[in-house]
N, CA, C and O atoms as a DFTB+ gen file, in Angstrom:
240 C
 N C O
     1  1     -18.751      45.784     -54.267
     2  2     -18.567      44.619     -53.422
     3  2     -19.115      43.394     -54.144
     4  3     -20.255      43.538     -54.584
     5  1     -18.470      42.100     -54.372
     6  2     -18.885      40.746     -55.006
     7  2     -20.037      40.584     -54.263
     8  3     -20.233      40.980     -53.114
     9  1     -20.965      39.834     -55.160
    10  2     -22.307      38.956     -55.056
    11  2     -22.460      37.763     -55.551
    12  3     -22.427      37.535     -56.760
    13  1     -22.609      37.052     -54.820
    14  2     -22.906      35.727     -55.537
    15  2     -23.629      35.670     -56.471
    16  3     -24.699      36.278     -56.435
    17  1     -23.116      34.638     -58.004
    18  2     -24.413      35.067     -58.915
    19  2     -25.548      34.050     -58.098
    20  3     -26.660      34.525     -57.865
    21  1     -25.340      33.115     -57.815
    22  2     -26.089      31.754     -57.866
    23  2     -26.578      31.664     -56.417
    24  3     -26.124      32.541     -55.681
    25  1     -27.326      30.870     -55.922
    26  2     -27.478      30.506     -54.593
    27  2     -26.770      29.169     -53.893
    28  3     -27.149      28.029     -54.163
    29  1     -25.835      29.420     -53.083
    30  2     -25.417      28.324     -52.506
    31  2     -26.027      26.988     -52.548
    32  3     -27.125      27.127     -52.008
    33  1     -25.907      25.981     -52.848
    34  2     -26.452      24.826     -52.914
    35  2     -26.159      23.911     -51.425
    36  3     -25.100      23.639     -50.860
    37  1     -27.798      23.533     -51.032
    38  2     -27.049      22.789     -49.316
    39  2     -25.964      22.139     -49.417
    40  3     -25.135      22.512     -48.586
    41  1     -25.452      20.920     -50.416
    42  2     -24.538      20.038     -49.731
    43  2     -23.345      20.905     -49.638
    44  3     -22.716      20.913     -48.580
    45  1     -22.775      22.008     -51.139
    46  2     -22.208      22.767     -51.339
    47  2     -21.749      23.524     -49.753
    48  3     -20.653      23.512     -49.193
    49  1     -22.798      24.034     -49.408
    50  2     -22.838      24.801     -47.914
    51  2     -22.331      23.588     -46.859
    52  3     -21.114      23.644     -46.684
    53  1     -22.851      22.744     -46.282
    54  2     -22.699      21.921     -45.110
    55  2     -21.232      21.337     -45.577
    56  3     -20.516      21.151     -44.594
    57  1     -20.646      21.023     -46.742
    58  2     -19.392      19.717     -46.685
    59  2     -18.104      21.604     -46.487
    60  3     -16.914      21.499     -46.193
    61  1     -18.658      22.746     -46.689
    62  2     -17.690      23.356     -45.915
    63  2     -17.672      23.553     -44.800
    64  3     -16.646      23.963     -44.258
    65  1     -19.003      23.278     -44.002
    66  2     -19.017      23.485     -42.674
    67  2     -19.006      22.142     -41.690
    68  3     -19.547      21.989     -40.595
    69  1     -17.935      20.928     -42.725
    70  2     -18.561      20.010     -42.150
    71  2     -17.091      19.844     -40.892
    72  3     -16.930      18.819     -40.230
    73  1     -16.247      20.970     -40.804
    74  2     -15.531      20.720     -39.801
    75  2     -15.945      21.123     -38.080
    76  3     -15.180      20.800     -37.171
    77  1     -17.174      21.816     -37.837
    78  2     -18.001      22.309     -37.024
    79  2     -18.785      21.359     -36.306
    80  3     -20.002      21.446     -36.139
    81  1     -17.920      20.295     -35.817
    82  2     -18.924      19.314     -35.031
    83  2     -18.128      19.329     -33.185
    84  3     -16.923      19.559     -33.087
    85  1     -18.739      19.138     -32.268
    86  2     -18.185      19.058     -30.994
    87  2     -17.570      17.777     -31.110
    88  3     -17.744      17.020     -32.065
    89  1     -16.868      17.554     -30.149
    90  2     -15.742      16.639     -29.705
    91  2     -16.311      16.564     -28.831
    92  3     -17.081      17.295     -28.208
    93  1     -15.539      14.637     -28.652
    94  2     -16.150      14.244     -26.917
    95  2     -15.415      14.298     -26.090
    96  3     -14.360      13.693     -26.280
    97  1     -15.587      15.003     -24.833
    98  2     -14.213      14.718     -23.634
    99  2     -13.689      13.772     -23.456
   100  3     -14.527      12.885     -23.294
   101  1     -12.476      13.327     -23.370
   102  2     -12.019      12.096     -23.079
   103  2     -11.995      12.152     -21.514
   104  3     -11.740      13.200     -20.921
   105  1     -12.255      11.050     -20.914
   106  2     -12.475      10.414     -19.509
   107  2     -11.309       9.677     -19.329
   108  3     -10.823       8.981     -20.220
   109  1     -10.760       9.820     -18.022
   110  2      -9.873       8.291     -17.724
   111  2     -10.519       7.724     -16.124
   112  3     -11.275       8.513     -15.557
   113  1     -10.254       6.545     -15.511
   114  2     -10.153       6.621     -14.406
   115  2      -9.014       6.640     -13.364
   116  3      -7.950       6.020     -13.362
   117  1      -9.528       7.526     -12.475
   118  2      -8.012       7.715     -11.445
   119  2      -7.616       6.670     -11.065
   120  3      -8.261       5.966     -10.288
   121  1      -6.450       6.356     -11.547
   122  2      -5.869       5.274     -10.365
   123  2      -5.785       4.695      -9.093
   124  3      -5.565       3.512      -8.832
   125  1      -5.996       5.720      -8.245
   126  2      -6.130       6.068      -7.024
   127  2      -8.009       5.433      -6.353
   128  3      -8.390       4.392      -5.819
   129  1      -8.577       6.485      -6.693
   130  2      -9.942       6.003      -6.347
   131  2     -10.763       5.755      -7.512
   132  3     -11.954       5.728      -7.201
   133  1     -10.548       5.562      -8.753
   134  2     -11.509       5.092      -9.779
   135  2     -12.261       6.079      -9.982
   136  3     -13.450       5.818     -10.170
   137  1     -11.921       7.208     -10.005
   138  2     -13.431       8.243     -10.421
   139  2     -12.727       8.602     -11.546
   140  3     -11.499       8.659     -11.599
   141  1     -13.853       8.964     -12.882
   142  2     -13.672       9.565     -13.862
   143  2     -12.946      10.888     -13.710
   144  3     -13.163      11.883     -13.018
   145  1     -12.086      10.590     -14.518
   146  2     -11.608      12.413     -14.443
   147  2     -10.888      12.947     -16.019
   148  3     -10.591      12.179     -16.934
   149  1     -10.743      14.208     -16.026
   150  2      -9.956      14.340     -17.439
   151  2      -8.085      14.077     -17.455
   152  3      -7.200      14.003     -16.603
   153  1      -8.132      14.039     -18.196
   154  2      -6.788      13.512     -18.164
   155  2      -5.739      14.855     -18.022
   156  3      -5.816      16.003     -18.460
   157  1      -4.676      14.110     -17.156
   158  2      -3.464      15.503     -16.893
   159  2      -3.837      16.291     -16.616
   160  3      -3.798      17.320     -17.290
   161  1      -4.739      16.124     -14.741
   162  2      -5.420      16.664     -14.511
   163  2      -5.788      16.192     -12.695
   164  3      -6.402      15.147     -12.481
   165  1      -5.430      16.898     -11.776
   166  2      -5.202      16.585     -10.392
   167  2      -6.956      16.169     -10.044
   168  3      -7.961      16.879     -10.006
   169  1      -6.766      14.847      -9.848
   170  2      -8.638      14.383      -9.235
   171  2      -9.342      15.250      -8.284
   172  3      -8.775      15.501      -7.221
   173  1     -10.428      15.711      -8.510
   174  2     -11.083      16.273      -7.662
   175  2     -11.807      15.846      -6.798
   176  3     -12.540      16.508      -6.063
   177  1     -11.575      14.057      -6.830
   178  2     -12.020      13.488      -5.445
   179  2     -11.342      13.272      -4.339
   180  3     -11.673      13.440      -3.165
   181  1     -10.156      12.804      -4.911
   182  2      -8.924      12.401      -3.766
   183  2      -7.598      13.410      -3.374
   184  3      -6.971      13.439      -2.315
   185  1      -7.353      14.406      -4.880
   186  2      -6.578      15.408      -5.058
   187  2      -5.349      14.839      -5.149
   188  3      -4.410      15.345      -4.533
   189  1      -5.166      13.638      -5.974
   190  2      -4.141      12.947      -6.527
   191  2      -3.712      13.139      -8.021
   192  3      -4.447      13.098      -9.007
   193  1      -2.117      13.396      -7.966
   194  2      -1.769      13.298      -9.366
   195  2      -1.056      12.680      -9.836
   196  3      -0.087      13.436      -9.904
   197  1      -0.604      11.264     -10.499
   198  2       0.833      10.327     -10.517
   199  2       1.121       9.992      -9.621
   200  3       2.298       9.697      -9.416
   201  1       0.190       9.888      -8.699
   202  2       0.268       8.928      -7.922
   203  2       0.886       9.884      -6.622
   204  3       1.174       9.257      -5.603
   205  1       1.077      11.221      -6.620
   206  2       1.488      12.040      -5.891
   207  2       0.406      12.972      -4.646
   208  3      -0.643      12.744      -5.249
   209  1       0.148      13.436      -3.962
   210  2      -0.996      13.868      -3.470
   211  2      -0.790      15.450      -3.693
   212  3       0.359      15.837      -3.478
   213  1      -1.552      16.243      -4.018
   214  2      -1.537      17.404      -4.344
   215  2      -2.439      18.004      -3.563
   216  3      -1.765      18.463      -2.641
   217  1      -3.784      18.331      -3.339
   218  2      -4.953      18.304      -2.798
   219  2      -5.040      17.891      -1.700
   220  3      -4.532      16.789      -1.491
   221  1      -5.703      18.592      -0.591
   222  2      -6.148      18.285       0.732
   223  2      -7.593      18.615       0.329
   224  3      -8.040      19.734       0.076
   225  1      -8.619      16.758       0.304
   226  2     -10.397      17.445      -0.202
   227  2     -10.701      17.329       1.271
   228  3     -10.076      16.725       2.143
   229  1     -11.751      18.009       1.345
   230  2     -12.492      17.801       2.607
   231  2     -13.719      16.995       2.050
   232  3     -13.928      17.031       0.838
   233  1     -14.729      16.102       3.066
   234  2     -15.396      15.676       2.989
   235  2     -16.805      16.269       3.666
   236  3     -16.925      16.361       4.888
   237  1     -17.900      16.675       2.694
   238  2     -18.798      17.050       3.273
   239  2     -19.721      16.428       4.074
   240  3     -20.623      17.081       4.599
């Protein structure tokens, strides 16, 4: 089985792992009532989608 002769060198190591970073959610606001929500994605405040109503929320 291969062995490395040498020891990995950090930058060597990290610029291959440099595709391993999180992403940020993208946010929009609903049209409807202005709450953040993700996009293409029925609001979970009002239960609106395109302007369509999908959702019956109850209010606690």
């Amino acid at each position: 089985m291969p062995v490395p002769k040498r020891k990995t060198a950090r930058s060597k190591r990290d610029r291959r792992r440099s595709h391993y970073k999180l992403t940020a959610v993208s946010v929009i606001l609903c049209p409807n009532c202005k709450e953040p929500t993700m996009p293409h994605r029925i609001c979970a405040k009002c239960g609106t989608y395109k302007g369509k109503k999908y959702l019956t929320v109850e209010e606690l």
